[in-house]
N, C-alpha and C positions, 0 to 999 in steps of 0.2 A: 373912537367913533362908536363901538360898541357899548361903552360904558354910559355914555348919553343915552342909547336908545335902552337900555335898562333903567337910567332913571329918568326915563321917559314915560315908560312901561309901566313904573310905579307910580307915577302919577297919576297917569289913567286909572291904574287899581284903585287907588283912591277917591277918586273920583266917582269911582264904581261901587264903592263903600264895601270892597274888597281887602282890604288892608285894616289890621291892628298895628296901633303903634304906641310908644312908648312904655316908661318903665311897669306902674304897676298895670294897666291893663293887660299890658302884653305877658306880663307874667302872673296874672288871675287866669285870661283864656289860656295859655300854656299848661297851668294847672287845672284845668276844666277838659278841655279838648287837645287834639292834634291838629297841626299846618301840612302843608306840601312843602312850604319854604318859609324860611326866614334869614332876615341880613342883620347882621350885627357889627357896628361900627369896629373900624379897624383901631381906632382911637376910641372906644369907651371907656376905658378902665380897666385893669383889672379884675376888680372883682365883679362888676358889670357884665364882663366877657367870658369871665370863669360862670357867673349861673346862669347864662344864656346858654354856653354851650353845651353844660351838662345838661340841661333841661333839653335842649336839642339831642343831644345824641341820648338820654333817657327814653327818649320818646321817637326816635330813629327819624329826625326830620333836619334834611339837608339843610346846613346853613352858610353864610358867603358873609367873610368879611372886608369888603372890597372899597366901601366906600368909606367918608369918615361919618363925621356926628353931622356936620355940617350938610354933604351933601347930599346924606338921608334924609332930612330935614326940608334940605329945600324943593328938593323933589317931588315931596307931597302936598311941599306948601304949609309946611308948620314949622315950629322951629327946632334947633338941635335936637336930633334921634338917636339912643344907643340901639333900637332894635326896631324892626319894622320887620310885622307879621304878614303874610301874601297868604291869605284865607281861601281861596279860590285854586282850583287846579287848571283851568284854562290859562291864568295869566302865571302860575308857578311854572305849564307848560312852554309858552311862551321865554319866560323870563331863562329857562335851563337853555333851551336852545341859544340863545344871546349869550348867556355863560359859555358853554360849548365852544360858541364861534370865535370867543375870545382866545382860548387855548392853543 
């Protein structure tokens, strides 16, 4: 139950034109700026997964690999996602609590 109203939540971000996603954007902004959050499929790859997370933990920003490519994707309404960036700290707000409440 919880895991929908997260990629529920990311929809909306989207929606809100809150959210980076995909390969090189996501890792141009990452190279440019910092996030509050980001989700990185639990199925991307290897090597997908290895420069996301170093680039996250480089730059000391929480990241959750929970969903796959798939349901990253359809959540915002595009297609397959290795990493979706949550640019906003209201909805990374948001989105922690939902993580939390899963635990």
């Amino acid at each position: 139950m919880e895991k929908q109203k997260i990629l529920n939540l990311l929809g909306m971000a989207q929606k809100s034109g809150k959210l980076v996603s995909g390969d090189f954007a996501s890792e141009a902004y990452l190279k440019k700026t910092t996030a509050p959050l980001l989700f990185i499929a639990s199925d991307g790859g290897n090597d997908n997964k290895k420069k996301y997370t170093f680039l996250a933990e480089k730059q000391q920003i929480e990241h959750v690999d929970l969903f796959t490519k798939e349901e990253l994707g359809a959540a915002i309404g595009k297609g397959q996602r290795v990493i979706v960036i949550v640019n906003d700290y209201g909805f990374a707000k948001a989105l922690r609590k939902l993580l939390c409440a899963m635990e």
